[in-house]
N, C-alpha and C positions, 0 to 999 in steps of 0.2 A: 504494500500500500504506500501510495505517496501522500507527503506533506498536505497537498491539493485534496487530494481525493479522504483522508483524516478528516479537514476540516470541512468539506462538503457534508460528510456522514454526520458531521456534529450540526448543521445547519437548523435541524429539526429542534434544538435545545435554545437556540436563539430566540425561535419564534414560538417555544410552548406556551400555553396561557398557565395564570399565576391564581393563585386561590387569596384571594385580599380579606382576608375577616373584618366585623366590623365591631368586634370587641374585645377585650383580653381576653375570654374562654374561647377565642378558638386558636389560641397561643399552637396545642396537638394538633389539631387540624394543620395551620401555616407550615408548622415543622414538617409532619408527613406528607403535604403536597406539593412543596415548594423546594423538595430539592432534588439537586441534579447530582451525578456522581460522573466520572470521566474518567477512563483508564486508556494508557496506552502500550506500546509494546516497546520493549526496551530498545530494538533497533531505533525504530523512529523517534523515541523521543532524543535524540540524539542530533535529528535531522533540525526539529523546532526549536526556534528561539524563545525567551522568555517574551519578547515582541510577538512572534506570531501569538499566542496564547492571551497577552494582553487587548490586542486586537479583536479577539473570537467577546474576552469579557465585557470589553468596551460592549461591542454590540449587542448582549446580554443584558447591559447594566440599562442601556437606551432602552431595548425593547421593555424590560420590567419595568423604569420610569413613565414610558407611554400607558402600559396598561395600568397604573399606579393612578394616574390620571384622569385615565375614562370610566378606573370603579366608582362606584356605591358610595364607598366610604370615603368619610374627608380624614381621614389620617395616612401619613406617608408608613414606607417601610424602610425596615432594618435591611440591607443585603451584607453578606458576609461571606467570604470566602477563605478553605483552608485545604493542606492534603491530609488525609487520614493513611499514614503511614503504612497501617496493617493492611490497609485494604487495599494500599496502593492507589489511592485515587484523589483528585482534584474532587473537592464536594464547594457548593455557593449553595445557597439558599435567601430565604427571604422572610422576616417574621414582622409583623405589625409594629410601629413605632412606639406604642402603651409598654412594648415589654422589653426595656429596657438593659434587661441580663440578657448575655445571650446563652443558650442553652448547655456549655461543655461545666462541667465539674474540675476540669482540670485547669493548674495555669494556664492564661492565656499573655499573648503580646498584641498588642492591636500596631498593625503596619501600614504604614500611610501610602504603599505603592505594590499594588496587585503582583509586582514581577518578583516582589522578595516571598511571597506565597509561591509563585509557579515556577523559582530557583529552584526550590525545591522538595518541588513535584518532578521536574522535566528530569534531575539530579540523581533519584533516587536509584539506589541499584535493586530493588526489588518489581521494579513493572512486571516480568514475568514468575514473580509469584515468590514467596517468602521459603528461603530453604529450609528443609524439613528439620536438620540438622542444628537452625542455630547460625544467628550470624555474634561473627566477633570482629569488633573494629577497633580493637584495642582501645577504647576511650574509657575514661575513667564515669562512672555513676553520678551522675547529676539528674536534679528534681527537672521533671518534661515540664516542657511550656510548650504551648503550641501557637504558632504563627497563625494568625487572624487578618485578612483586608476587611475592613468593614466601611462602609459609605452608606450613609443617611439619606434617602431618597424621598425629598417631602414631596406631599400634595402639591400638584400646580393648577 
């Protein structure tokens, strides 16, 4: 598969529609409808720049603004963006602006530029899958924080 032909198959995640609640109870609802996951294969992600990836989000982030826009509700959303390591995957989502936390239990870092999120994602050496065995990278035990892009996308 090429770079091209990658992000054509992701085309359909640009333009899915968004579930906008119009209260804090539907906090489970936003989470379960609102989000995407993205895996790729370790050749290619090699080929992608962090640019190409920021580009696919850009127009992600526009398309959610739009529909943000023409709902029901006069409140903006939360978008956020992270890689979920174990699962190998680029995850974004979208929760109502009311809910102010965002859903991970774990350290977080909140990052002001999408590319330092999909450094490393594009980075990782597990895209074809976690070996069974155990990795060791010689690093020493430190408490996990997890890279967060998050942008506030009000009602217009």
């Amino acid at each position: 598969m090429t770079k091209d032909q990658y992000f054509e198959d992701l085309k359909d995640i640009v333009l899915d529609s968004i579930f906008v609640g119009l209260s804090e109870s539907d906090l489970q609802k936003e989470i379960e409808t609102n989000m995407w996951r993205i895996s790729i294969q370790q050749e290619l992600a090699s080929d992608i720049t962090p640019e190409d990836f920021n580009e696919f989000i850009s127009k992600v982030i526009t398309n959610r603004q739009d529909q943000i826009n023409r709902s029901a509700s006069s409140r903006g959303m939360i978008f956020y963006l992270w890689f979920d390591l174990m699962a190998s995957q680029l995850r974004f989502n979208l929760i109502s602006e009311a809910n102010n936390k965002l859903p991970f239990s774990c350290n977080i870092q909140i990052v002001t530029d999408p590319r330092e999120v999909i450094n490393v994602f594009l980075r990782s050496p597990f895209h074809n899958g976690l070996p069974i065995e155990g990795h060791d990278d010689n690093s020493k035990e430190e408490e996990f924080e997890l890279k967060i892009y998050k942008i506030h996308l009000k009602k217009q």
